[in-house]
C-alpha positions as CSV (number, residue, x, y, z in Angstrom):
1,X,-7.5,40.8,-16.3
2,X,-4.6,38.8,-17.7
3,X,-5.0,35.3,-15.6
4,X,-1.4,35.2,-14.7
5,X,-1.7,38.8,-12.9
6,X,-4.8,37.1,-11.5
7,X,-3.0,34.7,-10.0
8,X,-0.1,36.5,-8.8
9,X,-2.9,38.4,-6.6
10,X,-3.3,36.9,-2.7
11,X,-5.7,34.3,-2.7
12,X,-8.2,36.1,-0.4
13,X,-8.5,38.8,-3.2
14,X,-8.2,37.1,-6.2
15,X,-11.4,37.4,-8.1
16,X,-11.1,34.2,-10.0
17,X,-10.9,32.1,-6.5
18,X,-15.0,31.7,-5.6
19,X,-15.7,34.4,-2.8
20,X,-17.0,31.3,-0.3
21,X,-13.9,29.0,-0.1
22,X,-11.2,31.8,0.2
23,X,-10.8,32.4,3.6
24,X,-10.5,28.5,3.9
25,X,-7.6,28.4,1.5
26,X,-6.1,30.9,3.6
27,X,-6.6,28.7,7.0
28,X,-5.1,26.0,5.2
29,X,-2.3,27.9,4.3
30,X,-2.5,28.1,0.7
31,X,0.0,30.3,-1.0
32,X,-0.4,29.7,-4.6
33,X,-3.0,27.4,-6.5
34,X,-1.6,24.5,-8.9
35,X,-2.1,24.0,-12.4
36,X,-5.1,22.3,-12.4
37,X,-6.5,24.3,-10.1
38,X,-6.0,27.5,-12.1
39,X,-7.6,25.6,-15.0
40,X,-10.8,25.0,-13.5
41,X,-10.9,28.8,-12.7
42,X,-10.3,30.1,-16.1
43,X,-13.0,32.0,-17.7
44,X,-13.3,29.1,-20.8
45,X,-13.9,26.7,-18.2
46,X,-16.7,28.0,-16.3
47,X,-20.2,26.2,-17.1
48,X,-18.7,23.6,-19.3
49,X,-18.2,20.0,-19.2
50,X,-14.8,19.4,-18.0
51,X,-12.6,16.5,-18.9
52,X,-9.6,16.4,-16.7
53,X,-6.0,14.7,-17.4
54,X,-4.8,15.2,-13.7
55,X,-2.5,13.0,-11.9
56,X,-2.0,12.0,-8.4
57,X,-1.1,15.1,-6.0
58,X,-1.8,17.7,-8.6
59,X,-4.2,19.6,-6.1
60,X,-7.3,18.0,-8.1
61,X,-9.8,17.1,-5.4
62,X,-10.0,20.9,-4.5
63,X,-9.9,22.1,-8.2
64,X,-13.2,19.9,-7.8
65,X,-14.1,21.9,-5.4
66,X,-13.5,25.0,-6.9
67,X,-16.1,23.7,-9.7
68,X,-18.7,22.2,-7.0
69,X,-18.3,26.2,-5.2
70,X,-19.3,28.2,-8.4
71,X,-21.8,25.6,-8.7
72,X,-23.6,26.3,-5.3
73,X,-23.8,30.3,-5.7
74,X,-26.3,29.3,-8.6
75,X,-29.8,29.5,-6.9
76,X,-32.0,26.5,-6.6
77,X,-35.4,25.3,-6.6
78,X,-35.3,22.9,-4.4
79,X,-32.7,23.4,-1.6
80,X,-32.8,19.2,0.0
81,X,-31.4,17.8,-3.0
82,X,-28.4,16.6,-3.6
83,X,-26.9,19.3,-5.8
84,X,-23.6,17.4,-6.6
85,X,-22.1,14.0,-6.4
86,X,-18.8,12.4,-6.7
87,X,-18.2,9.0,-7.4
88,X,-14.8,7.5,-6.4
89,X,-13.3,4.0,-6.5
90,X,-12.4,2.7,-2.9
91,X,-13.4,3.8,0.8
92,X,-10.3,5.4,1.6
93,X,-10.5,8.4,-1.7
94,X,-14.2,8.9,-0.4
95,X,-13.3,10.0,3.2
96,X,-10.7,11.5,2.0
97,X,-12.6,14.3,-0.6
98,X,-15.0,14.3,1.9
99,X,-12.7,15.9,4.4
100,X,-11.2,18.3,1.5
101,X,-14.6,20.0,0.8
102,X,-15.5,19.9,4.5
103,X,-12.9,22.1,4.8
104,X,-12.8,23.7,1.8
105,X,-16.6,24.7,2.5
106,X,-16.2,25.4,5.9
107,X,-17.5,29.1,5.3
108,X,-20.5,28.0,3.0
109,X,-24.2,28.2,4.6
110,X,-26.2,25.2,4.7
111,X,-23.6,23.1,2.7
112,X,-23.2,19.3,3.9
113,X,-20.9,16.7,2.7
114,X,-21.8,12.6,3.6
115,X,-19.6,9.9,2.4
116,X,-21.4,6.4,1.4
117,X,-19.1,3.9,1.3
118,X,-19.3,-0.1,0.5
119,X,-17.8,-1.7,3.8
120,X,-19.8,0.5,6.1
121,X,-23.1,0.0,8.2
122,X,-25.8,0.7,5.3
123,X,-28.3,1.7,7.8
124,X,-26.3,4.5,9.7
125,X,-26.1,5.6,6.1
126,X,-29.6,5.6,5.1
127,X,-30.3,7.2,8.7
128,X,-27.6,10.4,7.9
129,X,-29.3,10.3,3.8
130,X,-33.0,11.0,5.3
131,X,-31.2,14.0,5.6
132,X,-30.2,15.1,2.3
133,X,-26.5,16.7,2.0
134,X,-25.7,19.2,-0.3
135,X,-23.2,17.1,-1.7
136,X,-22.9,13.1,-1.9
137,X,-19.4,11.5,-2.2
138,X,-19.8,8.0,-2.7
139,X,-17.9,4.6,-4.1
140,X,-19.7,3.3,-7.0
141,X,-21.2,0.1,-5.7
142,X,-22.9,1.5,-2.0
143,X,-24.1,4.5,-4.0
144,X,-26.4,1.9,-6.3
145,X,-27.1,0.1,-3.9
146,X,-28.9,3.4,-2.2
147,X,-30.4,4.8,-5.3
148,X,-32.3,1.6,-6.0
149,X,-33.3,1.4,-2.2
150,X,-34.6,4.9,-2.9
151,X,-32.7,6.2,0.1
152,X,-30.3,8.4,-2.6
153,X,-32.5,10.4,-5.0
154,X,-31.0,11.4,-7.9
155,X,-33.4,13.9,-9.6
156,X,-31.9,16.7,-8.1
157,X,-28.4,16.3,-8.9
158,X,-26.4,19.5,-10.9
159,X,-22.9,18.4,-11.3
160,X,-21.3,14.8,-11.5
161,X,-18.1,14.3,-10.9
162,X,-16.3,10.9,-11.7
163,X,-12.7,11.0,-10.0
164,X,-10.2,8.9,-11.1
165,X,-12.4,7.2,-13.6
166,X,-9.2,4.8,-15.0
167,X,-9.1,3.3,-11.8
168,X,-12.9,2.7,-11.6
169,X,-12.8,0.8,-14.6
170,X,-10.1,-0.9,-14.0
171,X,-11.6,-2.2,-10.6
172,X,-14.9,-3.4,-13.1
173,X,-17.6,-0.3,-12.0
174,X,-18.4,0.1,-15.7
175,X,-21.7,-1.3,-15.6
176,X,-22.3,0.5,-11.6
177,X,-21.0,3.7,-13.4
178,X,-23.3,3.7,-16.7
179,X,-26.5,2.6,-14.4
180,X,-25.7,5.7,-11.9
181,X,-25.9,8.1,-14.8
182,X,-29.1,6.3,-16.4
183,X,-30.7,7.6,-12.7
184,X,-29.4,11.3,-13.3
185,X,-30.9,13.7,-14.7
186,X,-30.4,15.1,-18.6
187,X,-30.0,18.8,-17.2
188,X,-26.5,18.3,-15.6
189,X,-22.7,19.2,-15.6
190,X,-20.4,16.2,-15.7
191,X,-16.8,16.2,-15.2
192,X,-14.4,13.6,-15.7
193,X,-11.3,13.5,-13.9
194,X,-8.7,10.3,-15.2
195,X,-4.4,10.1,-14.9
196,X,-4.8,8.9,-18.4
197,X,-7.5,8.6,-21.0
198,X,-7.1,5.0,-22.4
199,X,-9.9,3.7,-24.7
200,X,-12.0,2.3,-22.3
201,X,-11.7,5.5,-20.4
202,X,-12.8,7.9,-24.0
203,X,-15.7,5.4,-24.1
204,X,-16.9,6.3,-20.4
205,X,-16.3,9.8,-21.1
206,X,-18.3,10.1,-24.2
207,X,-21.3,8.3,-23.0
208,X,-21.3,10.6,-19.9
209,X,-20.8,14.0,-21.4
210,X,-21.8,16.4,-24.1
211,X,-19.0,18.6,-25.7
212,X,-16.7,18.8,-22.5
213,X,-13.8,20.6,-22.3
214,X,-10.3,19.1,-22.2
215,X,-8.1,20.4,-19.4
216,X,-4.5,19.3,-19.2
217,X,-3.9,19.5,-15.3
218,X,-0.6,17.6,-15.6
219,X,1.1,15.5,-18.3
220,X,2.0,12.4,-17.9
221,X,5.2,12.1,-15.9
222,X,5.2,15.9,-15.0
223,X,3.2,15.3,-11.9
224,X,6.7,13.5,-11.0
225,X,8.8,15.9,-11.3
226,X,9.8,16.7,-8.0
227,X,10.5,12.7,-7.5
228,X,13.8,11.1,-7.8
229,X,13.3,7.8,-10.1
230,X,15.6,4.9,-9.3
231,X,15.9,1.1,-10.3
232,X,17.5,-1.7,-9.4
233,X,17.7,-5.3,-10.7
234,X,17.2,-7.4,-7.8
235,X,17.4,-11.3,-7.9
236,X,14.3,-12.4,-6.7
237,X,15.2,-14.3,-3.4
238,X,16.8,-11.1,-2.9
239,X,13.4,-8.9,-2.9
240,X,13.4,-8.9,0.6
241,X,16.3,-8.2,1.7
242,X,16.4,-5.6,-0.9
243,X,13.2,-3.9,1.0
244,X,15.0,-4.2,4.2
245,X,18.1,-2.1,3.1
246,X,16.8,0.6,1.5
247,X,14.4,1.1,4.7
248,X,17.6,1.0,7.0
249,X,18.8,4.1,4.5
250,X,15.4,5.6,5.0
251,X,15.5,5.0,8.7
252,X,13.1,7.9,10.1
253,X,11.1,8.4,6.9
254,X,7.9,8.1,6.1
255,X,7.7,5.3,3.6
256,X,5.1,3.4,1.4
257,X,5.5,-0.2,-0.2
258,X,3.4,-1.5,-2.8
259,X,3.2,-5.3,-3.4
260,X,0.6,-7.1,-5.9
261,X,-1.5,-9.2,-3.9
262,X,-2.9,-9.0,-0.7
263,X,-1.4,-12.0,1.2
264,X,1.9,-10.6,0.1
265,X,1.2,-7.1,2.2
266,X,0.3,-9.3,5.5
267,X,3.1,-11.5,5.3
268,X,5.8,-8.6,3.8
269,X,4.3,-6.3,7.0
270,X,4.7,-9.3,9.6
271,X,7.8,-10.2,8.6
272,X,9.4,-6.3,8.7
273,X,7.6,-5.9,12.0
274,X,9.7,-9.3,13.2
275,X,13.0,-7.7,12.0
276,X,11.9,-4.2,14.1
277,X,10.3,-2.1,11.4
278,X,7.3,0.0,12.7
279,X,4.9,-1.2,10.1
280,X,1.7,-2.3,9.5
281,X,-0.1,-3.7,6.1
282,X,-3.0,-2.3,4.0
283,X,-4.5,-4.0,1.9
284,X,-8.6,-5.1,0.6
285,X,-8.2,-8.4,3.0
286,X,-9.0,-6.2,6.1
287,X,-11.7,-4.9,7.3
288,X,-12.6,-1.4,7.1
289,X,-12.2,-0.7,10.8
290,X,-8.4,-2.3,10.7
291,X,-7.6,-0.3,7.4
292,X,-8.8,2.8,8.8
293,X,-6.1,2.0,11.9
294,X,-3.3,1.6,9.8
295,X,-4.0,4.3,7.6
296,X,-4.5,6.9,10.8
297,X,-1.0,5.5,12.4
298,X,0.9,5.9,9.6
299,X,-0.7,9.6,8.8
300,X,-0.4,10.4,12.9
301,X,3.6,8.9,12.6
302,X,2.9,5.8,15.2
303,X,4.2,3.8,12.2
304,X,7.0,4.5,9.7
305,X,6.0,1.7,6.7
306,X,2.9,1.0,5.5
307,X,2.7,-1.9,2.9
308,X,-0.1,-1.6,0.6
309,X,-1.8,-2.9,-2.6
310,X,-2.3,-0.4,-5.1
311,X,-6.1,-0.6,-4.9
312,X,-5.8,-0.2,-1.2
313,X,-3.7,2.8,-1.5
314,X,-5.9,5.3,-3.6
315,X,-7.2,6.7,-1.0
316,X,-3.8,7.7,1.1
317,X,-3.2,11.1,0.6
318,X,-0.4,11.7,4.0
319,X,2.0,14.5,3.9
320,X,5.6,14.2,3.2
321,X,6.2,10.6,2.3
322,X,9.8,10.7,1.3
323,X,10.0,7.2,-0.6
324,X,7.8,4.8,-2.5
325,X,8.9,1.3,-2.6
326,X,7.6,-1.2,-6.0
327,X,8.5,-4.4,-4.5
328,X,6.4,-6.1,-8.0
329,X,6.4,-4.5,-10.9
330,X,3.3,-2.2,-12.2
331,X,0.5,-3.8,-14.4
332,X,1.3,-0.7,-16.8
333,X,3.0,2.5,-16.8
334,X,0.1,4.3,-15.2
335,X,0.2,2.0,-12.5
336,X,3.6,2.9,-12.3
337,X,2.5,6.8,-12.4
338,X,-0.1,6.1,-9.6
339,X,2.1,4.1,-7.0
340,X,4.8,7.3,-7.5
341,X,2.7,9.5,-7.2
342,X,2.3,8.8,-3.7
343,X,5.4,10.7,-3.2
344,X,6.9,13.9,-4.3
345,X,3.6,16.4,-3.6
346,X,2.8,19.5,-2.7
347,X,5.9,21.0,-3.5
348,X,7.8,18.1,-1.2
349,X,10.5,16.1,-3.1
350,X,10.4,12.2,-3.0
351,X,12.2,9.3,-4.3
352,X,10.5,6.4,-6.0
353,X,12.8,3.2,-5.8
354,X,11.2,-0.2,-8.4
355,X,13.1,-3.1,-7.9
356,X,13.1,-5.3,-10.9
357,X,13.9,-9.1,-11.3
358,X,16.2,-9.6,-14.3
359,X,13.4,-11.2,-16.4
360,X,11.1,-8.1,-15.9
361,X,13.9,-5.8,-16.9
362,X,12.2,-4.8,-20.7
363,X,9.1,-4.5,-19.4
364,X,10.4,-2.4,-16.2
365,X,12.1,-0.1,-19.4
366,X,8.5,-0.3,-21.2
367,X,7.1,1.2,-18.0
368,X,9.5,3.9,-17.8
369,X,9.6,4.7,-21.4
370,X,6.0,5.0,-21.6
371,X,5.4,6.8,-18.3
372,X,7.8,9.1,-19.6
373,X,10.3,8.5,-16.6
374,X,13.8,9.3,-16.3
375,X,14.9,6.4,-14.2
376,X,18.6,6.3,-12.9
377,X,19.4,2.1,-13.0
378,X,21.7,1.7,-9.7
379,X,23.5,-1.5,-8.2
380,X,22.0,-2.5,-4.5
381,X,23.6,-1.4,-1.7
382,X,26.1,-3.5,0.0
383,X,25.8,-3.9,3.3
384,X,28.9,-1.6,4.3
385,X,28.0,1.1,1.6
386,X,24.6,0.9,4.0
387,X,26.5,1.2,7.0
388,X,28.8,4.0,5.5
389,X,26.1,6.1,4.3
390,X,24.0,5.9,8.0
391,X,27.2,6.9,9.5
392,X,28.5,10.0,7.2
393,X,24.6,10.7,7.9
394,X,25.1,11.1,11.4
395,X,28.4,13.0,10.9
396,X,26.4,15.6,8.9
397,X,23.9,15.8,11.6
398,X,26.7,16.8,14.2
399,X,28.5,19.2,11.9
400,X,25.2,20.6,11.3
401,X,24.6,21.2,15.1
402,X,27.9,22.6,15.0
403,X,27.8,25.4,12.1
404,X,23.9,26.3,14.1
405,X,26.3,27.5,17.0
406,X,24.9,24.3,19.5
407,X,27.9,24.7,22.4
408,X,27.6,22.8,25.8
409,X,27.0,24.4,29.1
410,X,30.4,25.5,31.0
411,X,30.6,22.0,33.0
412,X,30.1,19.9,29.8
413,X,33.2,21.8,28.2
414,X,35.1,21.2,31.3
415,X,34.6,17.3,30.9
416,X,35.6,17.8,27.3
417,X,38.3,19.4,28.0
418,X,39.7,16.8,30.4
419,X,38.5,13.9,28.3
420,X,40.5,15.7,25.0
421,X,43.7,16.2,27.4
422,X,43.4,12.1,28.8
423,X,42.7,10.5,25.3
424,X,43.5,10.8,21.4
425,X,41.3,13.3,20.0
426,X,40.4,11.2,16.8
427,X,39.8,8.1,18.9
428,X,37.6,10.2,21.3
429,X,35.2,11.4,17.9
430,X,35.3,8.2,16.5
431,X,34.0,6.6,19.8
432,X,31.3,9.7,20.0
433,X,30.0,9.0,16.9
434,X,29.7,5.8,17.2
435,X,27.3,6.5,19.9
436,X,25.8,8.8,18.2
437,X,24.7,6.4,15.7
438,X,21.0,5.9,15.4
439,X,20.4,2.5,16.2
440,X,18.4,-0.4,13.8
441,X,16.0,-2.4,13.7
442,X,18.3,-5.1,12.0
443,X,21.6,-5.4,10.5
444,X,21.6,-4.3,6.8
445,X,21.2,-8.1,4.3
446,X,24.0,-9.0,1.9
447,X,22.6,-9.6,-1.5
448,X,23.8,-10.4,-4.9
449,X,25.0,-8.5,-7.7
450,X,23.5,-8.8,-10.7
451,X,25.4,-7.6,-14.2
452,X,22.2,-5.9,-15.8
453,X,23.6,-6.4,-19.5
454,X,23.9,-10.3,-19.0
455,X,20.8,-10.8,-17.3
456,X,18.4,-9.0,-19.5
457,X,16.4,-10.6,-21.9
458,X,15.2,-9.3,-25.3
459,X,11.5,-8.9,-25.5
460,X,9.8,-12.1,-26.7
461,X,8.6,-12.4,-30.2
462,X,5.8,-15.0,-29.1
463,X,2.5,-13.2,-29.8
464,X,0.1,-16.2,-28.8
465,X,-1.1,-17.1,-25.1
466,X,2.0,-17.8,-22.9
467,X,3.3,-21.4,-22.4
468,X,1.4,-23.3,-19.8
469,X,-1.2,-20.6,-19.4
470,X,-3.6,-21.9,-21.9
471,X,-6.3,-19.0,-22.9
472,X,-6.1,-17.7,-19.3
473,X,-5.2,-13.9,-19.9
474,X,-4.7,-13.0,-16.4
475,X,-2.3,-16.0,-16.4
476,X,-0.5,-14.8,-19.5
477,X,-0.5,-11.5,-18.5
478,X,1.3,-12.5,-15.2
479,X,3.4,-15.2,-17.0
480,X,5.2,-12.3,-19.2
481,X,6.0,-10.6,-16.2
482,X,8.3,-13.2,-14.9
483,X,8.6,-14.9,-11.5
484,X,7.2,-13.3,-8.6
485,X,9.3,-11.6,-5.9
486,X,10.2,-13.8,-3.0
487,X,9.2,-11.5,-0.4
488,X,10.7,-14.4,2.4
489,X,13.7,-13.8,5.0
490,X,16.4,-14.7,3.0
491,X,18.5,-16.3,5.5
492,X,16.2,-17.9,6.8
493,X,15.6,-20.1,3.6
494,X,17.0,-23.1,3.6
495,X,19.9,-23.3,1.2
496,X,18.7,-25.6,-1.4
């Protein structure tokens, strides 16, 4: 069968789909499978080592499913073992999959999935492992940490999966990583699933497989496609009144901030929440019980803003977040990729906003050039632009309400009928729309304009450490990037 009939076929009777997980897709309301998905499913796919370029959003955690399913209608000789694991980098991605295949597997006899996590109660854990699942998702560290206390056995395992293995390295689970595989058996399948496939990353992958397949789920910047890319200079004291404004445009969205460090998320969330924002922060400074809070009242809606670091955020995977903030700029461009990435899914479109200090301007178009991103570079808001745009918002609304046929009851157009014969008509709409305006938290923040060909500054030429930072490469690496963002109220700052 041609695979592109195949997959113009219902999911429930499309014989590429594993006969198990079907009727789940169907629940979930599944209509059409991704491109990653449909590569895992091809027929030059099935028993091989899989290597995965697959980006945030692509549909990838149940493409791993898909592979764990075809997996499980194998017999096996020994049915308590833990027939597959995935390794993940941070709490949040591990609950996360785990509720995907619960889902996904819903229909599947006998099949368990347990999440072991680092910031947890290791004995609950060990208590819920005497009990082997049928599949183990785990962080890299807890999951060591078990298989040397002999509570995880390993002998049984058939298919690894490593999910977003750039991020793991990056977070320094190399050595965690290679001494997980040294406990696995010779006899497995291991898949790879990375954004991008730096060196380190090939390195990883070759010592963990054996003639794996490469499957191009997305290319870099594709998964982005549905996003709207904009950047603005931004003078540094201006950072935070920059945030504040373009949440006042994005009043009733859903909307995710990314700042470097963790002090900055506490102290970026507390001040927004003083100015009226419903927000709350997320970041590796709290504990696992607070994180899991702020994470369930942004998904539930009881918060608008969540500010997060961009380890804290691998794991958020909430519907229809409609803008992603950079308050800093990236590391690299597949930071860049990541924090977007956020946005823009499942079919949903999504705007990405980076605000860029003047000195960070060449490496904010390094960023984009790299990440293969189509930015559009816009001036900040003024505050009446702000105020313009939230009002021709509102008028749209009520001509909206108008074209749907929305007409008042026979005692309401009686008082509008008497008010239009007592008063001006256009003064009478202007004063209805005004009250018709949504109200805000704050007023919008003046900021300063910034000419973006005067300000930016050619890429430096100096190839040794930077000044002041000695050999320190986190410090030069920082030091290139230019001053920090001033996430303080700016008129609360005193004026010299």
């Amino acid at each position: 069968m041609n695979p592109a009939e195949a997959h113009e076929r219902p999911i429930d009777t499309d014989p590429t789909v594993p006969a198990g997980v079907r009727a789940a897709l169907v629940r979930r309301g599944f209509a059409a499978l991704t491109s990653v998905q449909r590569a895992v499913l091809a027929d030059q796919a099935q028993g091989r080592n899989l290597r995965i370029s697959s980006q945030t959003g692509s549909g990838k955690t149940v493409a791993l499913g898909f592979v764990l399913a075809r997996a499980l209608e194998e017999p096996c000789n020994d049915p308590k073992a833990i027939r597959g694991l995935v390794v993940v980098p941070t709490r949040e991605l591990a609950v996360q999959v785990q509720q995907e295949l619960r889902w996904l597997f819903a229909d599947l006899d006998d099949v368990r999935v347990e999440v072991v996590t680092g910031g947890t109660d290791m004995m609950r854990e060990r208590q819920a492992l005497r009990r082997p699942p049928t599949i183990l998702v785990a962080t890299p560290g807890r999951l060591l940490d078990h298989v040397r206390r002999g509570s995880v056995r390993c002998d049984g395992v058939q298919q690894l999966v490593l999910d977003e293995a750039d991020r793991m390295l990056d977070m320094g689970f190399r050595e965690d990583l290679e001494a997980i595989v040294d406990a696995l058996p010779a006899e497995r399948h291991s898949h790879l699933v990375s954004a991008t496939f730096p060196p380190q990353v090939r390195r990883l992958a070759e010592r963990v497989q054996s003639d794996p397949l490469v499957l191009q789920g997305t290319d870099l910047g594709v998964a982005n496609a549905d996003i709207e890319h904009v950047a603005c200079l931004v003078d540094r004291h201006d950072t935070y009144a920059a945030i504040v404004n373009a949440l006042l445009l994005a009043r009733g969205e859903r909307v995710l901030v990314f700042v470097e460090r963790r002090a900055d998320a506490s102290e970026l969330a507390d001040r927004l929440t003083t100015d009226g924002f419903a927000v709350q922060s997320l970041s590796g400074e709290l504990s696992q019980a607070q994180r899991t809070r702020s994470l369930e009242a942004f998904r539930r809606g009881v918060i608008d803003v969540l500010v997060c670091t961009d380890v804290a955020a691998r794991g958020i995977d909430v519907p229809e977040i409609s803008l992603v903030i950079q308050a800093d700029l990236p590391r690299d461009p597949d930071g860049y990729t990541h924090r977007a990435g956020r946005t823009g899914r499942a079919g949903c479109k999504g705007r990405s906003l980076l605000l860029v200090p003047p000195r960070g301007q060449q490496q904010a178009l390094h960023v984009l050039r790299v990440a293969n991103v189509q930015a559009t570079w816009r001036p900040l808001p003024r505050p009446d632009e702000i105020h313009d745009a939230i009002a021709s918002r509102a008028r749209e609304d009520l001509r909206a309400s108008l074209e749907h046929g929305a007409v008042g009851d026979p005692r309401e157009l009686a008082h509008a009928s008497a008010l239009l014969r007592e008063h001006d008509p256009a003064q009478l709409v202007a004063m209805l729309l005004r009250a018709a305006m949504p109200s805000l938290p704050c007023a919008p923040m003046p900021t300063r304009a910034i000419d973006p060909h005067a300000n930016a500054r050619a890429p430096s030429r100096h190839k040794g450490p930077h000044p002041g930072h000695g050999k320190h490469p986190r410090g030069a690496a920082k030091g290139a990037r230019g001053p920090r963002p001033d996430l303080r109220v700016s008129r609360q700052r005193d004026a010299s």
